[in-house]
N, C-alpha and C positions, 0 to 999 in steps of 0.2 A: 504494500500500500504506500503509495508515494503522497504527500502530504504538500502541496505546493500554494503557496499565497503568491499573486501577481500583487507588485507595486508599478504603479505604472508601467515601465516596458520592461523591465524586469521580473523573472522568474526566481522565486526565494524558497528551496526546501527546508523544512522546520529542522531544529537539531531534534535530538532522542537520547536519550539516557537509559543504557542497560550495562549494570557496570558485572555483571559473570555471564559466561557461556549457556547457562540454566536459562537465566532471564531470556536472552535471546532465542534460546530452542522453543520455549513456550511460547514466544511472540509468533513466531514462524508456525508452529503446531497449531494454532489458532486461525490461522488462514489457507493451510494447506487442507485439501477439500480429503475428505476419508477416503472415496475410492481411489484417490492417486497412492495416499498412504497405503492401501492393501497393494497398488501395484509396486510398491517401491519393497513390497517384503518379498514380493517373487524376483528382484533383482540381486546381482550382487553387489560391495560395495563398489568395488570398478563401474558395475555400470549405471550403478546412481551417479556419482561422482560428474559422470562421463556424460551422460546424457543432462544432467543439471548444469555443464559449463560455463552455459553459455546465457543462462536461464536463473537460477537461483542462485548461484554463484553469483550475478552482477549486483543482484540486491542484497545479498547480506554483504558484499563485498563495499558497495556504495553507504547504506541505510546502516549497519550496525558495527561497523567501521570509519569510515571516513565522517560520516556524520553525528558519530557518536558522541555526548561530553563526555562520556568514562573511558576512552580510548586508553587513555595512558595507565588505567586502571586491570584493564582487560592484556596490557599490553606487556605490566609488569606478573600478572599470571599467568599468561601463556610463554611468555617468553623466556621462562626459567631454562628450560628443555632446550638441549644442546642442539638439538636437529628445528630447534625453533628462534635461534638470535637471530634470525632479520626475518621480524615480523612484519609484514606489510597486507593490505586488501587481500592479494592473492592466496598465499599462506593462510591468514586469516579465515577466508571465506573454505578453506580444504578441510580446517580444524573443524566450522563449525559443520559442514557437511558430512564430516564424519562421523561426528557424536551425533546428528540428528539422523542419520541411518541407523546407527546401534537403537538411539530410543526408539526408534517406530519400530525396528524387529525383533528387538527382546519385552517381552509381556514385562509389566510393574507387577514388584511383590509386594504383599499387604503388608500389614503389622503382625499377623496372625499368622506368617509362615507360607500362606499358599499364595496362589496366581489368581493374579484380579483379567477376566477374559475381558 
């Protein structure tokens, strides 16, 4: 969802504030429609990855990324990880596309031990 006020000739996208990986997985889960979620459990993660490149990859890469006020927030917890010092959009937008495949293909577990279907 792109969020745009026109000033005059000017086109102004709003900032956003999501300062963990969680917050933004549930932003995105929120708008991601369920049947696409059921087809993204018959894929693998290559080819979620792969096929969102060019697609939801620009939006978390632009929207909760670049436009984000918790960047540097986001930037000092992912960025611990050796295979992740230069975090940038790109990077960025792999991590969060990877976690948000794990959550739609593994079932949540309760408090009680078993599987919430």
């Amino acid at each position: 969802m792109k969020i745009i006020r026109i000033l005059g000739d000017k086109k102004e996208r709003k900032k956003v504030r999501f300062s963990t990986v969680d917050e933004i997985l549930d932003d995105i889960l929120k708008t991601l429609p369920l049947d696409f979620q059921e087809k993204i459990k018959e894929m693998t993660a290559d080819e979620f990855r792969i096929s969102q490149h060019s697609k939801l990859r620009m939006t978390i890469s632009d929207k909760y990324f670049y436009r984000n006020k918790e960047r540097e927030q986001l930037i000092k917890i992912l960025g611990d990880k050796k295979e992740r010092i230069f975090l940038d959009g790109d990077v960025f937008s792999r991590i969060v596309l990877e976690q948000l495949y794990e959550k739609i293909i593994k079932p949540k577990e309760n408090l009680g031990g078993g599987v919430i279907v």
